[in-house]
N, C-alpha and C positions, 0 to 999 in steps of 0.2 A: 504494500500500500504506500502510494508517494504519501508525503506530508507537504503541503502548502503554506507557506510563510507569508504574512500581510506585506505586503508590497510598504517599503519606506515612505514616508510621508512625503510632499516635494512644496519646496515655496510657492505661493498661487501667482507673485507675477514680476511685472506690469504687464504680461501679457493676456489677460483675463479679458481683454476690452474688446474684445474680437466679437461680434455676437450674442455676448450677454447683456449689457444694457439695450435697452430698444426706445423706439420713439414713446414718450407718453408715459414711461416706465415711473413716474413717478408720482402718477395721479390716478390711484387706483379707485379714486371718486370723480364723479362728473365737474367742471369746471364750474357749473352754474345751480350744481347742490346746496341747498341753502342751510345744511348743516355741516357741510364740510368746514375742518380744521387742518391746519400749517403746523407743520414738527420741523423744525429744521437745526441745523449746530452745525459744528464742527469734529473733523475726528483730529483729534491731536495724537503724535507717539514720545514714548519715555523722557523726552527731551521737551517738549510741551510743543513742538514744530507740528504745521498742520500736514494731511496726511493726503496729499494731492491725487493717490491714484487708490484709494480704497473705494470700496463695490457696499453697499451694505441692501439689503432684502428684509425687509418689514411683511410681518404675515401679523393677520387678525380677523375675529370673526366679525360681521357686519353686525348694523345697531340691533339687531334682534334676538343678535346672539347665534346666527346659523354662520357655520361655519365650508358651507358649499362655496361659496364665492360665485362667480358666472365666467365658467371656463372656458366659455364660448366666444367670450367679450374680446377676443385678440383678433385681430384683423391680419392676413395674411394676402402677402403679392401674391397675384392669378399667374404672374410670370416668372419667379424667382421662390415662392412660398417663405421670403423673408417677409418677418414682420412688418405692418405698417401702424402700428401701434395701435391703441384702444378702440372699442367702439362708439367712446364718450358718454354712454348709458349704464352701463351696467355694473354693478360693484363687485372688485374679483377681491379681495380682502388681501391683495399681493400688491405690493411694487418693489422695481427693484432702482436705483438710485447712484449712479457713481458720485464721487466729490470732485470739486472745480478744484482749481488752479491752487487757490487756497484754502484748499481742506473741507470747504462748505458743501452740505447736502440740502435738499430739502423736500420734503414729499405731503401730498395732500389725499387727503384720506378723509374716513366719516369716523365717527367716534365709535370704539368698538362697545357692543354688547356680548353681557355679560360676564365679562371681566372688565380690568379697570386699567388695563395697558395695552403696550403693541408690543409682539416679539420682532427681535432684533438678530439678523446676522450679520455679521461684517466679516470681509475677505479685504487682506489689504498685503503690500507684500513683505517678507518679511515671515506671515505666520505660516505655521506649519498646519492651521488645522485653523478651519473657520472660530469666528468667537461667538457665543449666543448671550443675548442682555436684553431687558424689556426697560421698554420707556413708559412711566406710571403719567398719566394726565391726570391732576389734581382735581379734575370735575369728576369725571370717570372715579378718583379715586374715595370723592367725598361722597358719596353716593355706594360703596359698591362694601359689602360685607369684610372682613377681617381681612387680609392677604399673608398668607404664613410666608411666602416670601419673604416680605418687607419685616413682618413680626419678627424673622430669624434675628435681622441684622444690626448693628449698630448704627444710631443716627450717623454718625458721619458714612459709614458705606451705605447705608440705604439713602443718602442724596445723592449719591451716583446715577439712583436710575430713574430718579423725579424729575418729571419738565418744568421748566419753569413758565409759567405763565406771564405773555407778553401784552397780550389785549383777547381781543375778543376773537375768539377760535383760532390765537395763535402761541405758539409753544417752540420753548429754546431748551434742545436738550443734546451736551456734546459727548463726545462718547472718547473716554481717556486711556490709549492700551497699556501703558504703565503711570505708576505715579512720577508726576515731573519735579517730587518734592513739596511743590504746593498744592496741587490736587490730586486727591483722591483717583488711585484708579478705576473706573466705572467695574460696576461688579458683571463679573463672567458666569457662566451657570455652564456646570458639567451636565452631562449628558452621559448615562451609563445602560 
């Protein structure tokens, strides 16, 4: 009987920009939703420098709490079957989001139900293995039963994963991959 060994882990880039982001990719709610909300930040690394080619993928169930999304809602070239981004209707509870020049992301979305956050992955290079973190919105979270997440942790790490509230249906929340000494690194969740 052969034995199979896990293939080494391998760093994700800067070459990841190839076909993964797509048009639209960051508006996983209609532009003209009148309960859509703005999450936006920055990813900063160890050195507090922003993080100009990191990828990150927010999944969430929609305000009712189904977690189907509309998988349908991706529009596809008749001539090439690349992407042509969204159908600008329907809510897939996905986007995915590269950061700009300087580290900035931003993505628009409907406030999730039944929980009180969005999940978070971030691919950026450097790591050897995606990172997962939720971003808690303080509406969503004033509103929603106990969260043992949050209860685990120490206020200073449990402000790692709080947005901060900017105005009206908008939200600052940066995601930190090590401490730069003055901040907190945004807290990571294992996966086993």
């Amino acid at each position: 009987m052969t034995v199979r060994r896990p293939t080494p882990s391998q760093t994700v880039g800067p070459f990841y920009g190839y076909a993964l982001p797509f048009p639209e990719g960051e508006t996983p709610a209609a532009a003209h939703h009148p309960d859509a909300v703005t999450v936006h930040g920055n990813v900063h690394d160890g050195a507090g420098a922003p993080v100009p080619d990191a990828l990150l993928e927010f999944w969430q169930p929609g305000p009712d709490g189904s977690r189907t999304g509309a998988p349908g809602s991706m529009r596809r070239s008749p001539t090439d079957a690349g992407f042509l981004g969204r159908n600008g209707t329907d809510f897939t509870g996905f986007a995915r989001v590269a950061t700009d020049a300087d580290g900035h992301f931003a993505v628009r979305t409907l406030p999730p139900g039944g929980v009180p956050y969005l999940s978070v992955v971030v691919f950026a290079r450097g790591l050897l293995h995606h990172l997962h973190t939720r971003v808690y919105l303080p509406r969503a979270l004033a509103e929603a039963p106990r969260d043992a997440l949050l209860d685990s942790l120490a206020e200073e790490r449990r402000r790692t994963l709080l947005a901060d509230e900017e105005g009206e249906r908008r939200y600052r929340f940066d995601v930190r991959l090590q401490s730069d000494g003055t901040h907190e690194e945004t807290v990571f969740l294992a996966f086993e």
